[in-house]
N, C-alpha and C positions, 0 to 999 in steps of 0.2 A: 784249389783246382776248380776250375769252369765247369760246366757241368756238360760241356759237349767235351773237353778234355777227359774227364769221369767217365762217361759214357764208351769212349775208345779206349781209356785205358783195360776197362771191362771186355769191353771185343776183344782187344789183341790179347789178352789174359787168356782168354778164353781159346782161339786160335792157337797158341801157343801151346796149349793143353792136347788141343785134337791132332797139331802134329808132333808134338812131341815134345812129354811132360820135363824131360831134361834137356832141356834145346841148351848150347851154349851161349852165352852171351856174344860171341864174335856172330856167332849167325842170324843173332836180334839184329845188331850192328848193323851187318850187310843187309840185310832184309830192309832196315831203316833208312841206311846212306842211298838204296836202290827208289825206295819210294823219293827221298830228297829227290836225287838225280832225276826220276823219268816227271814229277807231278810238280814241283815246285821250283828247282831249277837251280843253277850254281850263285847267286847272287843271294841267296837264302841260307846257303851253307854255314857260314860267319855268323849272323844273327842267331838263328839255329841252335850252334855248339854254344855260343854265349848265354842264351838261354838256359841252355839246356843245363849249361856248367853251376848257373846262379841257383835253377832249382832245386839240383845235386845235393848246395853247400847250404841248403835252408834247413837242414839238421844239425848244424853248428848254430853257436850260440851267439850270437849279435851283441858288440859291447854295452847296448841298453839293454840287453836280456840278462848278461851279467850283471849290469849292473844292479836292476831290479832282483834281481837272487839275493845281492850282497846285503842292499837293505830287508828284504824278506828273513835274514839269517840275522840280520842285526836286530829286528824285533823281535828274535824269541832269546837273542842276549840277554843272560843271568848277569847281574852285574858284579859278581864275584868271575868270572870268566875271563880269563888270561884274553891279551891279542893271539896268540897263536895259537889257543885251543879253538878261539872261534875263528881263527883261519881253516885248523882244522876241520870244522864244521861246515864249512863251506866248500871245502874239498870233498869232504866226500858227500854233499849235495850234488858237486858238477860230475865227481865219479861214476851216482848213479843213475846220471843222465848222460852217458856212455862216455866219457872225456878219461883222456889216459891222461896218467901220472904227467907225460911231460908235455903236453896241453896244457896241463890244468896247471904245472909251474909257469911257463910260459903265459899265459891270462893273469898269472898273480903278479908274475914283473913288469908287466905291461900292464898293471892295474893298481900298483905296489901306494903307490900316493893317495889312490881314491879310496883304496882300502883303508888305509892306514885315517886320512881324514875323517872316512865315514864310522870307524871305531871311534875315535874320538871323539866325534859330534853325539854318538848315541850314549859313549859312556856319561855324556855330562849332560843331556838329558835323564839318565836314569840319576844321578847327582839330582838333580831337582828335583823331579819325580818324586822320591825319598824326602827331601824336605816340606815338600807341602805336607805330605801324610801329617 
């Protein structure tokens, strides 16, 4: 966030507080659609919600965010560690970073090859690893 963004999120915090600390969301809404409409105008509205939707889903995890997990989980791999124990391990990584059960299946099938290669690639690294010792 911007820091004149910051700065209004603070004010309207704050507003929101002095009229009313359980204000419902439909009445943010309107309050919000009313400033679009009278100060910025109908040709804003589209950008706007697109905006607004992108910065929504920026607590979801971006498939280089997972992917960077997967290797962060594959470096603390024991190399006695099954594949699906460390699948395991990596579910409930994304679990306790709010992801439901059927999210977190859904990233793994949609992920199912890179996982699978990147266990692979680490197990035969630690195969080496082992052998210089």
């Amino acid at each position: 966030m911007s820091s004149t963004s910051n700065k209004l999120a603070k004010q309207i915090s704050i507003a929101i507080q002095k009229i009313d600390d359980s204000m419902d969301y439909k009445d943010l809404a309107l309050a919000v659609a009313q400033i679009l409409k009278d100060d910025y105008g109908a040709h804003n509205f589209k950008p706007f919600l697109t905006y607004l939707s992108q910065h929504l889903k920026e607590n979801k995890m971006k498939k280089s965010e997972l992917r960077q997990l997967i290797r962060e989980e594959l470096q603390k791999l024991n190399e006695k560690q099954s594949f699906d124990g460390w699948k395991d391990s990596v579910k409930a990584e994304l679990k306790r970073t709010g992801y439901s059960d059927a999210k977190i299946a859904q990233k793994f099938k949609s992920e199912a090859e890179f996982l699978k290669k990147s266990y692979d690639q680490n197990q035969h690294c630690v195969k080496v690893a082992q052998q210089l010792k």
